[in-house]
Wavefront OBJ file of the C-alpha trace (Angstrom):
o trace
v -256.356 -201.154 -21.176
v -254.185 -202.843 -23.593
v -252.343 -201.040 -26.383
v -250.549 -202.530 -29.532
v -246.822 -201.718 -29.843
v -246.400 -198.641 -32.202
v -243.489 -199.494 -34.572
v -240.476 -196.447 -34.145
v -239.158 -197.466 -38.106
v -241.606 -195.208 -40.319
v -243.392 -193.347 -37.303
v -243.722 -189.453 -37.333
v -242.454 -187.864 -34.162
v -242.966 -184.725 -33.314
v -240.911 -183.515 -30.331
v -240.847 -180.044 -28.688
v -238.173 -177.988 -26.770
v -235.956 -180.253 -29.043
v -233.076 -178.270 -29.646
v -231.021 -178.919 -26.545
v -231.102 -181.308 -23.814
v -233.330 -184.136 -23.298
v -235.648 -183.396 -26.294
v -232.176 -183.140 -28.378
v -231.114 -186.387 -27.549
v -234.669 -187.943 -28.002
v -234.525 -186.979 -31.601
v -231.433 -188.729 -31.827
v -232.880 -191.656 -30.647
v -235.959 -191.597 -32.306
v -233.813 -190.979 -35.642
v -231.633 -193.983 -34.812
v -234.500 -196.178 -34.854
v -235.998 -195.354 -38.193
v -238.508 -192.786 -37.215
v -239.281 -189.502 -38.682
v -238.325 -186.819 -36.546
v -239.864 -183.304 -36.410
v -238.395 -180.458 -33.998
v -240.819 -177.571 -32.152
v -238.455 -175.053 -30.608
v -238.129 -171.390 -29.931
v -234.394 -172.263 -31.336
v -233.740 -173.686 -34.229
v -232.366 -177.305 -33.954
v -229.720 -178.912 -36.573
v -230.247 -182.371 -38.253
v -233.739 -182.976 -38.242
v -236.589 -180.943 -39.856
v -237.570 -177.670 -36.987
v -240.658 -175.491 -36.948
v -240.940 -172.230 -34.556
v -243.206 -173.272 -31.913
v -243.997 -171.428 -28.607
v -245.886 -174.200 -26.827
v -247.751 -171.327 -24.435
v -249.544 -170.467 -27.506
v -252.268 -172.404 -28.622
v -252.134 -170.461 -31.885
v -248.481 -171.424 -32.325
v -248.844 -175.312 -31.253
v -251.776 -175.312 -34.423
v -250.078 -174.171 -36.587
v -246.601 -176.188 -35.464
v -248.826 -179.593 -35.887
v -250.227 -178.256 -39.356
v -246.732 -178.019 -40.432
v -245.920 -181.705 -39.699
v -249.056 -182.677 -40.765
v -248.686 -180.987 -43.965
v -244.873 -182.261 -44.703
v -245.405 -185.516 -43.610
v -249.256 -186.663 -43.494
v -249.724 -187.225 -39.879
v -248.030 -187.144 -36.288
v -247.893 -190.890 -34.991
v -246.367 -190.097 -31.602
v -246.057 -186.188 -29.451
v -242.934 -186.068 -27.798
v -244.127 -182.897 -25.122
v -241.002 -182.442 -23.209
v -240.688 -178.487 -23.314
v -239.439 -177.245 -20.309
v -238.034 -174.525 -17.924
v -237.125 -175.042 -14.533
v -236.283 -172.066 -11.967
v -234.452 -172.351 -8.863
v -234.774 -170.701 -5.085
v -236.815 -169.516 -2.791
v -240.173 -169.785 -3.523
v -240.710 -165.812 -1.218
v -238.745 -164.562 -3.537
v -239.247 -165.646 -7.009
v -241.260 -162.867 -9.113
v -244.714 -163.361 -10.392
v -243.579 -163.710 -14.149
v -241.186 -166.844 -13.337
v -243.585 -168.355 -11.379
v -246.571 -168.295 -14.499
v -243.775 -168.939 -17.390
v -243.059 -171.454 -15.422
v -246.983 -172.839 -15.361
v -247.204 -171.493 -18.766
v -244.588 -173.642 -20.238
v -244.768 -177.082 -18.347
v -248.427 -177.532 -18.116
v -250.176 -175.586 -20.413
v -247.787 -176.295 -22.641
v -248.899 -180.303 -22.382
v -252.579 -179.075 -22.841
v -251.482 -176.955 -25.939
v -250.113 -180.390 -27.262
v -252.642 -182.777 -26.236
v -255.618 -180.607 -27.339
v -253.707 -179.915 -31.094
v -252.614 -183.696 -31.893
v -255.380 -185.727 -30.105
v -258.297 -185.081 -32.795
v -256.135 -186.258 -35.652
v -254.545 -189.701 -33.668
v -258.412 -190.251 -32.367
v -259.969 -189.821 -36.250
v -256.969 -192.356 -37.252
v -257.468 -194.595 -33.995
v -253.911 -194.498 -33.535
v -251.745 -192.460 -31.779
v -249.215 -191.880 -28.625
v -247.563 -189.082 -26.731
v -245.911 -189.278 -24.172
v -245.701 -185.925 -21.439
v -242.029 -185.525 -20.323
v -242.612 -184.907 -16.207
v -240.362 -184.939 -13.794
v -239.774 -187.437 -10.368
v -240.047 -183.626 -8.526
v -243.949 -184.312 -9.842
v -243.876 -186.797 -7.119
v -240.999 -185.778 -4.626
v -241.854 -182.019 -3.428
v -237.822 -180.625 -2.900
v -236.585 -176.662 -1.213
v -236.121 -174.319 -3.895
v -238.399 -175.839 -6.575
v -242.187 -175.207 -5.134
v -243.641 -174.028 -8.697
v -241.370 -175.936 -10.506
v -242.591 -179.266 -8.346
v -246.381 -177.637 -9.017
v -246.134 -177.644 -12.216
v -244.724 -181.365 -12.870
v -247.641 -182.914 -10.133
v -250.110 -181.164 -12.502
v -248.159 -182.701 -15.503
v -248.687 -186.176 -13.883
v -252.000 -185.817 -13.056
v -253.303 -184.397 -16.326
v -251.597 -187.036 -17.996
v -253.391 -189.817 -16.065
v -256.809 -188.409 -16.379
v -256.518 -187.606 -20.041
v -255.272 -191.177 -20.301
v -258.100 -192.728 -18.262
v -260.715 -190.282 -21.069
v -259.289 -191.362 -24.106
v -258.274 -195.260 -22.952
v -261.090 -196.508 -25.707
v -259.874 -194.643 -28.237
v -256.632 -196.491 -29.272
v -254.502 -193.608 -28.345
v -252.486 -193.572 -25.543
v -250.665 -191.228 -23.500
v -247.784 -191.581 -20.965
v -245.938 -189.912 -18.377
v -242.105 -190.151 -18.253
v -240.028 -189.149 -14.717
v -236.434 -188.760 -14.849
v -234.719 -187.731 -11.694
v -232.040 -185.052 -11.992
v -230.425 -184.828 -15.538
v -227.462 -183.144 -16.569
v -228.569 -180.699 -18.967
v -228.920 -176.933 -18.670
v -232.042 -177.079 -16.329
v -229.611 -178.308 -13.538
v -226.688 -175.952 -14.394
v -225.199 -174.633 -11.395
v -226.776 -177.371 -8.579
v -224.572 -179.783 -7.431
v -225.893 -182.965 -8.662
v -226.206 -186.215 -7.075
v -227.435 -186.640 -3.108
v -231.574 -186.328 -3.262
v -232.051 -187.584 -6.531
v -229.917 -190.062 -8.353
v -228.572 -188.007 -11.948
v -228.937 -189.994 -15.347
v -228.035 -188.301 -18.528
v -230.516 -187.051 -21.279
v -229.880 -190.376 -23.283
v -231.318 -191.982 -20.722
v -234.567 -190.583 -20.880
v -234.382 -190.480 -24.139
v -234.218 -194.380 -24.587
v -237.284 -194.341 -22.120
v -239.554 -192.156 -24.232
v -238.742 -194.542 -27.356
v -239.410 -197.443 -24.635
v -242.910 -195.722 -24.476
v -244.435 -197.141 -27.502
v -243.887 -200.645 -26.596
v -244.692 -200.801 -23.313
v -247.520 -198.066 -23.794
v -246.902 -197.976 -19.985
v -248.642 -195.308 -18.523
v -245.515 -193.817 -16.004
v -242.093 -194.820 -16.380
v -239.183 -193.253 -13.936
v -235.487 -193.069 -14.639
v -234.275 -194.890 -13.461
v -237.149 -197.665 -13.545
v -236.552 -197.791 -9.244
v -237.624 -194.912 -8.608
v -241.250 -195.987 -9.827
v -241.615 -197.122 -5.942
v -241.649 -193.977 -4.401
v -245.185 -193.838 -4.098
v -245.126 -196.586 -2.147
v -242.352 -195.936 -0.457
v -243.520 -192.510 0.967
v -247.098 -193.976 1.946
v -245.387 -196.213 4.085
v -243.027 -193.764 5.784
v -243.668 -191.534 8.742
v -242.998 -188.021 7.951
v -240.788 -187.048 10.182
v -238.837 -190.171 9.306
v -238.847 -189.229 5.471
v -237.667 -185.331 6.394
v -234.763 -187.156 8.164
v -233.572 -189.119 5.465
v -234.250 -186.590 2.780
v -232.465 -183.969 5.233
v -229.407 -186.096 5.412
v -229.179 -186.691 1.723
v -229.517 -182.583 0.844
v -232.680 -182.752 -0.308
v -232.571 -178.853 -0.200
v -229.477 -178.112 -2.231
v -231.593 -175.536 -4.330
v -231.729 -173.594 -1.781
v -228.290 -173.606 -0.555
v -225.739 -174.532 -2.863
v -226.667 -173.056 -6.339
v -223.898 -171.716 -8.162
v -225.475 -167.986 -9.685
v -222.719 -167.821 -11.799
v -222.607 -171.346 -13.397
v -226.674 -170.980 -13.675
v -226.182 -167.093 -14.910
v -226.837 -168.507 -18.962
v -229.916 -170.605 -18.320
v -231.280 -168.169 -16.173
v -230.823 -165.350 -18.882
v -232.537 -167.743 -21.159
v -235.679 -168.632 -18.674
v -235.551 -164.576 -18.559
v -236.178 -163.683 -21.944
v -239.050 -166.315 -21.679
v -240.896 -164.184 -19.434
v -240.379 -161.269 -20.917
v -241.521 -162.495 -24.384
v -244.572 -163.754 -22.942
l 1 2 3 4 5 6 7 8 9 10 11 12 13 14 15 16 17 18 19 20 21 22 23 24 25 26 27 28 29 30 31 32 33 34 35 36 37 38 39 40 41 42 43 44 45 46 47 48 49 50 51 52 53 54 55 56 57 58 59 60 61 62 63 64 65 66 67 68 69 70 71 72 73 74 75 76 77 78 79 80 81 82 83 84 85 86 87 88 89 90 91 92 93 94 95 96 97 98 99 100 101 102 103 104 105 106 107 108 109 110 111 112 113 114 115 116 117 118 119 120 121 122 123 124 125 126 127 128 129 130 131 132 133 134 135 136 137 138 139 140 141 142 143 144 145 146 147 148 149 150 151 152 153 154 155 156 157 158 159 160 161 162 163 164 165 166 167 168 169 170 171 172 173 174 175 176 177 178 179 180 181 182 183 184 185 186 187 188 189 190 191 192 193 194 195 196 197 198 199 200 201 202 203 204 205 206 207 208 209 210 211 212 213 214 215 216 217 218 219 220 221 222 223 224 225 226 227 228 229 230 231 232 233 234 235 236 237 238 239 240 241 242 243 244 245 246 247 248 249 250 251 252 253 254 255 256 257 258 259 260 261 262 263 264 265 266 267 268 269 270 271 272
C-alpha cells in the first residue's frame, strides 16, 4: 500500500507523554515545521497547547481527542509515544509495575488508536505513528515486561496497519535504541544498544508522514536486526551480546541516579 505524503505545515498533531523527553522534543519539531501541536500529559507541558490525559483510561483518551477536536477541528496525525520503562529483575519486580507498565505502553496505543481512528477513517485521512522501542525486537536482562510490552507495541501496530491499509490512514511504528532521557537515568549508556538523543527520534516521527513507512529504527541500521538475528546461531548471538553488556540492567544501574524516575513510575502505580 501506497500512501500520499501528509504535509507537517497546517497539520494537527496530537502527541502524548509530551511534556518531557522524546514526546517534548517531537513537539518541537513538529512546531518547527509549521504544524499544530497539541500536548496529552499527566504534567502539564509549556509552549504548546496541553490537555490532562491518562492514556490507561479510555475515558480520559475521549475526552483528550474531543478537546483537540473541539479547539482545532480535527487530529491529522497521533503522536502515541507515552511511556514508562522499569528496570531489574524480572523475580523481583511487584505486580503493580509490571501491569502499569502493560497499562501504559500498550493499552495506552489501543486507547489512542481506538479514539482517533473513526474520525481520520470518516475524513480518509489520517496518520499516527506508535513510538516502540528496538527492545520490541531485541529481548535484553532487566527489561522482560518492559521488552513485552514494546513486541506487543510492534505487533499491534502492524496488524492494525495491515486492517485499515484501504482506508487512507496509516499507522507506523518508530524504534529508537537507547535515548538519553529520564527512562534511561541511572544505566550506563552505550555497549548493547547504540544511544541517540530524543531529537533524533523526534526528526524520525516527523519523517513518518512522508515516508508513511511502516517501521523506522534509530538509527535507520538497526532496521536489519531482524535479519540479522535469523541468520545467527544463538549461542553465537548470546556471545556477542554478552561481550557488549547486553545485561547492564541488571548489573550496573545506579538506584540513586534512577531514585527520581523511579518515584515518578511509582506514583503511576499507585494512581492507577
Amino acid at each position: 500500500m501506497r500512501y500520499p505524503a501528509i504535509e507537517a505545515r497546517g497539520a494537527v498533531v496530537a502527541i502524548t507523554g509530551g511534556a518531557r523527553g522524546i514526546g517534548r522534543a517531537t513537539a518541537a519539531e513538529f512546531a518547527a515545521r509549521g504544524a499544530t501541536v497539541c500536548v496529552g500529559d499527566l504534567d502539564p507541558a509549556s509552549g504548546v497547547p496541553s490537555f490532562p490525559l491518562d492514556v490507561t483510561n479510555r475515558e480520559s483518551f475521549d475526552a483528550f481527542t474531543a478537546a483537540v477536536t473541539e479547539r482545532f477541528g480535527r487530529i491529522d496525525v497521533l503522536v502515541n509515544n507515552a511511556g514508562v520503562m522499569p528496570l531489574g529483575d524480572f523475580l523481583e519486580e511487584p505486580d503493580g509495575v509490571g501491569r502499569t507498565t502493560l497499562d501504559v505502553n500498550v493499552q495506552g496505543l489501543v486507547h489512542g488508536l481506538r479514539s482517533v481512528l473513526p474520525g481520520m477513517i470518516a475524513r480518509g485521512r489520517g496518520h499516527v505513528v506508535n513510538v516502540a522501542s528496538m527492545a520490541g525486537k531485541i529481548p535484553l536482562p532487566g527489561m522482560a515486561v518492559y521488552n513485552a510490552s514494546k513486541f506487543a507495541a510492534v505487533g499491534l501496530t502492524a496488524a492494525v496497519r495491515r486492517e485499515y491499509a484501504a482506508t487512507g490512514v496509516s499507522v507506523s511504528a518508530v524504534l529508537p535504541s537507547a535515548v538519553r532521557t529520564e527512562l534511561a537515568s541511572g544505566v550506563r549508556l552505550g555497549g548493547a544498544l547504540p544511544t541517540v538523543d530524543p531529537e533524533d527520534v523526534a526528526r524520525a516521527i516527523a519523517g513518518t508522514l512522508r515516508s508513511r513507512r511502516a517501521e523506522t529504527a534509530v538509527p535507520r541500521w538497526l532496521g536489519g536486526w531482524d535479519l540479522l538475528a535469523a541468520l545467527t546461531p544463538e549461542p553465537v548471538m548470546a556471545w556477542a551480546r554478552g561481550l557488549i553488556g547486553d545485561d547492564r540492567a541488571l548489573r550496573e544501574l545506579d538506584p540513586e541516579a534512577r531514585a527520581a524516575y523511579v518515584r515518578r513510575v511509582s506514583a503511576q502505580v499507585r494512581r492507577g
